[in-house]
N, C-alpha and C positions, 0 to 999 in steps of 0.2 A: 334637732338640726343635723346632727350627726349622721343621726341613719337617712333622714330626707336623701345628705347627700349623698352618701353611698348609692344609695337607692337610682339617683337620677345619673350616678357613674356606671353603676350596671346596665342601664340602659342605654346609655351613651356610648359607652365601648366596644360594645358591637358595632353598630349603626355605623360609629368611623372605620371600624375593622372593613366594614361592607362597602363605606363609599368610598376606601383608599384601595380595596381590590385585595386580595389573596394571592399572593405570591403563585403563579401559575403553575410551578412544579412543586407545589406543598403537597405531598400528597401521591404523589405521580411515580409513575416507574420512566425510566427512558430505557429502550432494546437497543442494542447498539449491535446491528447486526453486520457479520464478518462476513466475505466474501469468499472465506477460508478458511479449511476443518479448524478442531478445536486444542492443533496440538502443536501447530507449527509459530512463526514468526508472528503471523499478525494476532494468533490467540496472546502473544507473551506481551505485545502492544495493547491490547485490545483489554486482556484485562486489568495492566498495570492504571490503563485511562480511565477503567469503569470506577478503579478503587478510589480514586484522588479527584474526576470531575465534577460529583456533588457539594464537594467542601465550597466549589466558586460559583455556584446557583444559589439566586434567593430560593428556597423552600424545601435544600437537599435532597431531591428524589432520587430515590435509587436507580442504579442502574445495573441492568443483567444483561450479559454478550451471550448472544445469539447467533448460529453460525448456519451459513448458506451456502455452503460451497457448490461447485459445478461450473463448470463452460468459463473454466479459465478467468472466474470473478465475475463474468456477466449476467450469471442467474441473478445474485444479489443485488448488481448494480441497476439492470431492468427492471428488479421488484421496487430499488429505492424511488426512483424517478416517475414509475409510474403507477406503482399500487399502493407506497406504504402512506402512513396518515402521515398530512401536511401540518401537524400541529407542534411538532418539535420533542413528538415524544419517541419520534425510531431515529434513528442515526445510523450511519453507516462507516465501517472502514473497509474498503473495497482494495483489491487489487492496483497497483500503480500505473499498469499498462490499461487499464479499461478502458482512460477518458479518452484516450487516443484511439481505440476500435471505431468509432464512427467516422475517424478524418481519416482510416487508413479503408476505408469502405466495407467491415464487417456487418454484416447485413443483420446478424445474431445482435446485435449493439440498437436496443430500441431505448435510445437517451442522448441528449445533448447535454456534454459536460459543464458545456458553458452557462445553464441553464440550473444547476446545482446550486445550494449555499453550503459553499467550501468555507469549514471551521478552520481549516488547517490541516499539514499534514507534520506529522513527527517526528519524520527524520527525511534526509536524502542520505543518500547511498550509491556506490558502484557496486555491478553485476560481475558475477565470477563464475566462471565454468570450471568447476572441481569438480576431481575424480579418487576415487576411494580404492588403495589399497590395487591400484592399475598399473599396465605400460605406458598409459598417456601421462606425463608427466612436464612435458614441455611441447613450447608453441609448433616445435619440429613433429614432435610426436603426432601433435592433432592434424598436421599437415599430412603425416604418410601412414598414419593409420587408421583402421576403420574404430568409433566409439560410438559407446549405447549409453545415452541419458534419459530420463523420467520426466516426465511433465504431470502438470492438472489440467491441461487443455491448450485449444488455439489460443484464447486469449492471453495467456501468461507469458511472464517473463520467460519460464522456464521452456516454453515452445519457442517464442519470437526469438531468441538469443543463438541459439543452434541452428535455425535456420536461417537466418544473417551469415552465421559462418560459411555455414554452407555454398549459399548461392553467391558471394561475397568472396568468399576468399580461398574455393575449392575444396575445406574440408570435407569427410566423411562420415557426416554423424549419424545416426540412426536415434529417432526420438518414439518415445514410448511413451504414451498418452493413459490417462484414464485415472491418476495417481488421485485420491481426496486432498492431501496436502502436502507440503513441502517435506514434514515428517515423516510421511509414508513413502516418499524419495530417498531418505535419507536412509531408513530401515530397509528397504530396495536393493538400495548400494552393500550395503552389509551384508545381506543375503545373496547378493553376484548378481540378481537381477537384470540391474542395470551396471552402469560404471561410475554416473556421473551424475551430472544437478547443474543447470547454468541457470545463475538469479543470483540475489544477493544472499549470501551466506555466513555471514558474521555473527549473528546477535543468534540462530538459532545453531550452529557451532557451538558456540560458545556456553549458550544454556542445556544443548542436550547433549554432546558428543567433543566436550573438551579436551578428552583424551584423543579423538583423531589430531587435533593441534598437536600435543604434546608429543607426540606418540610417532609425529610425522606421517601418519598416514594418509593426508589428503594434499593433495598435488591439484594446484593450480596454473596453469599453463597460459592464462591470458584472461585479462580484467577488462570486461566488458562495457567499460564507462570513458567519463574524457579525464581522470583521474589515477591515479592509483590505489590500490587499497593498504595502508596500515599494516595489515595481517598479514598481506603477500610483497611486503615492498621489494621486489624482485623481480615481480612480474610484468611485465610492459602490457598497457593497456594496446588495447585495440588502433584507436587514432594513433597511437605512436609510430603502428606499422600500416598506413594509411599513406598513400601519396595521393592520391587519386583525388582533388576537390567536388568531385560531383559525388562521390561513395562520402565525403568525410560531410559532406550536405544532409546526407543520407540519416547516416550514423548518429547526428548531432539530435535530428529531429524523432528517433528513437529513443536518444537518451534522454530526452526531456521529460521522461518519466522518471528518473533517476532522482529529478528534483523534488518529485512528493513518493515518496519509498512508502508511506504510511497515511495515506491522508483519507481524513474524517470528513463529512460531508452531514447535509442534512438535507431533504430532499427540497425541489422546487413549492413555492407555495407559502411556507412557512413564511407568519408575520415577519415581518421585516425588524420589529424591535424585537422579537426572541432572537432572531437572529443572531443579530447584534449583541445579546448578552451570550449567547453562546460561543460566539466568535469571540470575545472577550472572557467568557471560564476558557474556552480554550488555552489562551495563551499566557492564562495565571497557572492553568494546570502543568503547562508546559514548564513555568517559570516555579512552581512549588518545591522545596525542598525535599518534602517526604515525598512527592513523586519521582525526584533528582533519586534519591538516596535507592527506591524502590528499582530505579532503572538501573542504577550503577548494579547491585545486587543480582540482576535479571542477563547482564548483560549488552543491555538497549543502548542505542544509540539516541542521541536525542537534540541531532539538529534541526530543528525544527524550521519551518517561516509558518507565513500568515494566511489566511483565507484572502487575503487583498493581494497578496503577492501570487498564491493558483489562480487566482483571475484575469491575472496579468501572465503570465504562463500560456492558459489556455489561448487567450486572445490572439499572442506571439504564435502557437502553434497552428492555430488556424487560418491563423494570415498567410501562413507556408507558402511560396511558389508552388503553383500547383504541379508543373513537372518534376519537382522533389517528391510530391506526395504519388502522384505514377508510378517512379521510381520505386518509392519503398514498398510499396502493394505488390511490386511484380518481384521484386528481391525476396518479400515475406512469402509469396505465393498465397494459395487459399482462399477465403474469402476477401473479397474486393479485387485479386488481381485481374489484369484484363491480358 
């Protein structure tokens, strides 16, 4: 009777293994591809998330970051939306400023953000234009002197941010395009290159170039957010020297990438229930202590919101008065202005 039964378990076991279904990512790798080389800020995000997100999936599959850099994050973000599999096995951490290239009329921007499953993003942040080991040292400075900063392209922070000033507020900046990533800016500045960097700059300070902090060698003249930063409490942000309500219209709807500094996506398509669980590891990975522990070590920042609250963001951004959006097209110049 013994072994009958065994017998008739062995064959039962499977058969419910089969009609309760296989854990979809038993088995499975996830890419989790960056819209940004593999050395700067989003690598140090990107891979702290790949180490910790399988622990909150049923079926633990691995996951390998992948990097696509190019055209200021829109290479990556146009491969997500419209070429990668819809099945929840690519993922992306894209550039912050991307989803707003198609409301600001970037023609290079073939995606609708709103049309994305937003996991979440990781942090928010203010933007900072630092300068290394320069004369530009203060807001006076940027005002009556000529500066040279580095970019990855139109679509980034590190382009949009400089040119704001510029047409905005009469600075003189001179931007230098073409950089792979933020740390090849950095290494840039060191070399006399360039002078400067405007984006956020905290968490990749702080893991590669601690000693500019310490050392005092990086001057920050003005905080690019509706905020201040921590690191520079000294600096007056931008809206502070803002009177103008039609510019501080402007500004706001700029910085509204400020609120997903890091965010993860999955492309349009994906079932609605992977989603869902994805959306939820997300915000356990978020909430994980060994991912806590890993970030404090890394330097990460790690405010996070939710994939429910970027949909609500996007929605708010889109609705924009369309004379606000005029406006910042022709302030950005480039593509979309008229």
């Amino acid at each position: 009777m013994r072994v009958l039964t065994l017998a008739v378990c062995l064959v039962i076991a499977p058969a419910l293994a089969w009609a309760q279904g296989e854990p979809f990512y038993k088995g499975k790798t996830i890419h989790l591809t960056l819209s940004a080389g593999v050395a700067g800020g989003y690598a140090i995000y990107g891979r702290a998330f790949a180490d910790h997100l399988p622990d909150h999936l049923e079926g633990k599959p691995n996951v390998v970051v992948e990097s696509m850099e190019g055209a200021g994050g829109l290479r990556a973000t146009n491969y997500l939306f419209n070429a990668a599999p819809k099945d929840g096995t690519v993922l992306g951490l894209v550039h912050a400023q991307a989803p707003l290239a198609p409301l600001l009329g970037n023609k290079a921007a073939q995606f609708d953000p709103r049309k994305f499953n937003w996991l979440g993003s990781m942090d928010q942040a203010v933007g900072e234009c630092g300068f290394y080991d320069s004369p530009i040292k203060t807001w006076q400075d940027l005002l009556d002197k000529p500066a040279v900063v580095g970019s990855t392209g139109a679509g980034s922070e590190m382009e949009v941010m400089p040119t704001l000033l510029n047409r905005m507020f009469g600075t003189h900046i001179k931007i230098v395009s073409g950089y792979k990533d933020g740390n090849e800016v950095f290494l840039a500045m060191a070399r006399g290159e360039v002078q400067g960097r405007c984006s956020n700059l905290g968490t990749t300070l702080q893991s590669n170039h601690p000693e500019w902090l310490t050392e005092h060698k990086i001057f920050v003249p003005i905080v690019m957010g509706t905020k201040r930063d921590p690191l520079f409490p000294d600096t007056p942000t931008i809206l502070e020297l803002t009177k103008d309500e039609a510019v501080r219209q402007q500004l706001e709807l700029v910085f509204l990438a400020q609120n997903i500094d890091r965010p993860v996506l999955a492309p349009p398509g994906v079932p609605k229930d992977r989603v869902a669980d994805l959306r939820q590891a997300f915000v356990a990975t978020m909430r994980d202590s060994a991912f806590l522990a890993d970030a404090k070590k890394l330097h990460m920042e790690t405010n996070f919101i939710t994939g429910e609250e970027m949909d609500a963001l996007f929605a708010k951004a889109y609705a924009t008065p369309p004379a606000v959006i005029e406006a910042v097209k022709k302030v950005q110049g480039g593509p979309g202005a008229k």
